[in-house]
N, C-alpha and C positions, 0 to 999 in steps of 0.2 A: 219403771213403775214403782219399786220397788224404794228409793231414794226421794222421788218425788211424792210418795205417799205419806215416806215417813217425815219430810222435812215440811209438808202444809199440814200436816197432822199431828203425829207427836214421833220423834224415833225415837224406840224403845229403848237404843242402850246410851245416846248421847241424849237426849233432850232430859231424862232422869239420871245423869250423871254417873253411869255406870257405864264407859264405853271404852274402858279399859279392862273389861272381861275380854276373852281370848283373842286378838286382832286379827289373827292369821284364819280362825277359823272365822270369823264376823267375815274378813276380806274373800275368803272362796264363797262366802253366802251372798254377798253382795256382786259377784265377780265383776263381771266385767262395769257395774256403774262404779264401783270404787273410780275407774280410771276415766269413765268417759264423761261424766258428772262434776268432776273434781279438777277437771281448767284441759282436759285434751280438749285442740281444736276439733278434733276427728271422732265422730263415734266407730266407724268404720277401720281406723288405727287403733285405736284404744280396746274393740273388741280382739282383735287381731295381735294384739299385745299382752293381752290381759293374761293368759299363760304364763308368758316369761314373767309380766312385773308378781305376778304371785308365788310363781316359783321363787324370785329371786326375794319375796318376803318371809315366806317357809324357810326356806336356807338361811338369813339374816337370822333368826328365831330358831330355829335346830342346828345349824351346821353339818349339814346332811353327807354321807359319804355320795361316791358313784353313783352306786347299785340304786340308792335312797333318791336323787335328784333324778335317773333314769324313769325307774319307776311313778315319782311325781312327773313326771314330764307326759307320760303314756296317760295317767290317767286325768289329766285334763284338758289332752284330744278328746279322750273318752266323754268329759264332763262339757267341752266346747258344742261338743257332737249334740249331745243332749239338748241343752242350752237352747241351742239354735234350732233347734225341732221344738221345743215345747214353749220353751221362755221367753224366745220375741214374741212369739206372735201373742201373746198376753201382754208382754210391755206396751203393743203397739196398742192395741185395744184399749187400755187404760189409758191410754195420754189422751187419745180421742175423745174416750167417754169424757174425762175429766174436762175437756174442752169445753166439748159442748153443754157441760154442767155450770160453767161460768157464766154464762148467757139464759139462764135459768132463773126467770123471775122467783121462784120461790127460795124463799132464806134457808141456809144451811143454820141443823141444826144439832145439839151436842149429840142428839141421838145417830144422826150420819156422819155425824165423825167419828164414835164410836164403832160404827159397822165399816167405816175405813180401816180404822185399825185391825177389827177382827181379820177384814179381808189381807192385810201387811202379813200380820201373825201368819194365817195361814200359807201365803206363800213362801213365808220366809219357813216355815215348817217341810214344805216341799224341797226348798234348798236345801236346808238341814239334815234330811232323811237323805237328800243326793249325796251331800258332800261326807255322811257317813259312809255312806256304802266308797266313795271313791277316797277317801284319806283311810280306809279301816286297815288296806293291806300296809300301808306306810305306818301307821300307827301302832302296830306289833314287833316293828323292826326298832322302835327307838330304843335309845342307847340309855343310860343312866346318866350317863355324862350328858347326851342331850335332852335331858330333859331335866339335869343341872343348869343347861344353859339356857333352858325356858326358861327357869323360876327366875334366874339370874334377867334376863332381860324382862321380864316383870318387874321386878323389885328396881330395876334403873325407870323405868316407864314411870312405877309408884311416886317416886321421889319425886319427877318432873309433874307427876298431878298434884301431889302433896305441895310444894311449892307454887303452883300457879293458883290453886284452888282451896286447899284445905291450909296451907301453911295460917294465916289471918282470917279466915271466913270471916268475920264480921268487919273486915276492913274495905273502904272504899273500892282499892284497888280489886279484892276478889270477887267484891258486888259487880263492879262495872266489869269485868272477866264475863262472870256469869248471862251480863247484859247481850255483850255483843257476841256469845256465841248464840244466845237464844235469836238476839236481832237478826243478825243474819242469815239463819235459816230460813225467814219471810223475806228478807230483802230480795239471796237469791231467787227469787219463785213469783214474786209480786213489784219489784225492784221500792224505790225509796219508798220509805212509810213514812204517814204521817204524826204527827205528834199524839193524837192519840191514843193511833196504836202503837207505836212504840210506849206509852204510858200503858195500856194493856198487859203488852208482853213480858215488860219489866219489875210490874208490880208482880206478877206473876211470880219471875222469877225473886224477887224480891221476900215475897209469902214463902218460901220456898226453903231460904236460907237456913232454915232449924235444924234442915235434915240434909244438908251438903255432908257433912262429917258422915252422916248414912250411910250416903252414898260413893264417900269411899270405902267404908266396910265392906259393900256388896261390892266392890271391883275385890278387893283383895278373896273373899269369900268365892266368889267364881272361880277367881284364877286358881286357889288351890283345891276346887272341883276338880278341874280340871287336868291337874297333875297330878291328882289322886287316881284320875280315870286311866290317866297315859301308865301310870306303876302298876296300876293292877291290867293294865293289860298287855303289858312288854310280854311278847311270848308267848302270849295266847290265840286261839284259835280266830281265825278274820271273823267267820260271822259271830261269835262273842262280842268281839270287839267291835263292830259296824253299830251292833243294838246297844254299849254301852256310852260310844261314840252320840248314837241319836237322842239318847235319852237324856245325856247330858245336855244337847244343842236345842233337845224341844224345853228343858227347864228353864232356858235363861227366859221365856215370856215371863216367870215368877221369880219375883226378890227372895234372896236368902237371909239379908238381915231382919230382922225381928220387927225393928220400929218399922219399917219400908214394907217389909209383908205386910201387917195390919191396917197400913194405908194407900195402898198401893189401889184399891178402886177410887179414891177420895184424889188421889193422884191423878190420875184417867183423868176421871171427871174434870176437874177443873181443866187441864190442859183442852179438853176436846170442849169446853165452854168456853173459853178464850182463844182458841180455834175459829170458831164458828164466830164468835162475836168479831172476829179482823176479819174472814172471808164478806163476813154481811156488810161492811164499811170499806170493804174495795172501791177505790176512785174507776172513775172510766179510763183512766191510767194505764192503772195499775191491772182492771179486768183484760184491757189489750197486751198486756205486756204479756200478764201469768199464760192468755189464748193462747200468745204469740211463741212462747217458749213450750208449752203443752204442743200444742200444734204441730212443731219442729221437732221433738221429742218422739213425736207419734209417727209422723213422716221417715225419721231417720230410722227410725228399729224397722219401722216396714219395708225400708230399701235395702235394711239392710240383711235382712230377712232373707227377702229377694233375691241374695247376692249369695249366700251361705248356699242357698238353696242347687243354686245355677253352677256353684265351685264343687259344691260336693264338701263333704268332710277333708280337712286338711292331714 
């Protein structure tokens, strides 16, 4: 639900060019669609996986001792456990709804995209309040040195945005960048587009261009939220830390750069009006194809529901 809401609507941290704030925790918010979304043939492997490949992105990003990867390891059986009781059966639901809203003579409009999004927000807040409470005990344990070796792999991440994105902003090459990551977030979901929505999307991102440099201040600015959170709470008591943990995870729906706050509903808006304008010029294609993948999306989290149910907690 979660990936497909943000990718036909707007995602909050990639489609505004901030999604280089904390990976590790965006990846346990997302969990298991990071992997089954993102080219596994398998949702079914990919849920079943999702554990190790995030464990193995936390340790990539902290360098975790024993005790530390132990401990991550238990608590997201803990958070699998969960997942699977509360969060498919909400995925499955929304893919269907979403289905059957394709087939809905009446036109999408900036105002239901809007309440798309609130609805993202808030789930993604439910995640965020979980993966507080299950990273809080790990998150008192860090070292200095590892959380030397966060800012450090931040700051190599920087460089590779800085260069793909900000290095020439007003050069062809990081226009057409900007293009074909917006493109393809409709591609996925609606497959080929046509020329005029792609003229849509791109003038879009095009309009947009002012404040790329923005929006990598707001990556850098999160990320050192963020490590300001992890120092002040090396040591300290778990539930301190779980509430300071959440409060940081529910901030990121608002920008901290200056120019980006102040425009940050004018932002919305336009994206969820260029939203709305490419769902209402769906070919008869393009509505079979987005059914066809909604549809199968809805069906798999339901079986696989099904299955978590019948195994029991791993």
């Amino acid at each position: 639900m979660l990936s497909c809401l943000n990718h036909l609507s707007r995602h909050w941290f990639a489609s505004h060019g901030t999604g280089a704030a904390p990976r590790f925790f965006k990846a346990l918010g997302a969990l298991v669609l990071v992997c089954a979304l993102s080219g596994c043939s398998s949702i079914q492997i990919a849920y079943n996986y999702a554990p190790n490949y995030l464990s193995y992105r936390l340790n990539g990003y902290l360098s975790l001792d024993d005790a530390q990867r132990l401990a991550l390891d238990q608590e997201f059986v803990r958070f699998m456990q969960w997942h699977s009781e509360i969060a498919l059966p909400n995925y499955s639901y929304a893919f269907e709804t979403w289905r059957m809203r394709v087939d809905d003579a009446a036109p999408f409009t900036a105002s239901e995209v809007f309440e798309i999004q609130e609805r993202v927000e808030q789930a993604l807040e439910v995640l965020g309040q979980r993966a507080a409470q299950q990273l809080a005990s790990l998150m008192v344990t860090l070292t200095p040195k590892q959380q030397k070796r966060l800012r450090e792999q931040f700051e190599s991440e920087n460089k590779e945005y800085f260069e793909e994105y900000l290095k020439n902003p007003n050069s062809d090459a990081t226009r057409k960048n900007y293009h074909k990551r917006a493109l393809k977030r409709f591609e996925d979901w609606v497959g080929t587009l046509t020329a005029p929505q792609r003229a849509l999307i791109t003038g879009l991102s095009d309009r947009r261009s002012k404040v790329f440099v923005s929006w990598g201040d707001e990556r850098v600015l999160r990320q050192k939220a963020l490590l300001m959170v992890l120092e002040q709470q090396q040591g300290a008591d778990v539930a301190q830390a779980e509430n300071a943990l959440n409060t940081y995870l529910t901030s990121l729906k608002h920008y901290r750069e200056p120019s980006l706050a102040r425009q940050q509903m004018q932002l919305r808006r336009e994206w969820a009006e260029m939203t709305a304008e490419v769902l209402n010029s769906l070919t008869v294609e393009q509505k079979a194809f987005l059914k066809k993948k909604l549809g199968g999306y809805a069906q798999d989290f339901a079986s696989l529901r099904m299955k978590r149910v019948a195994q029991g907690p791993n």
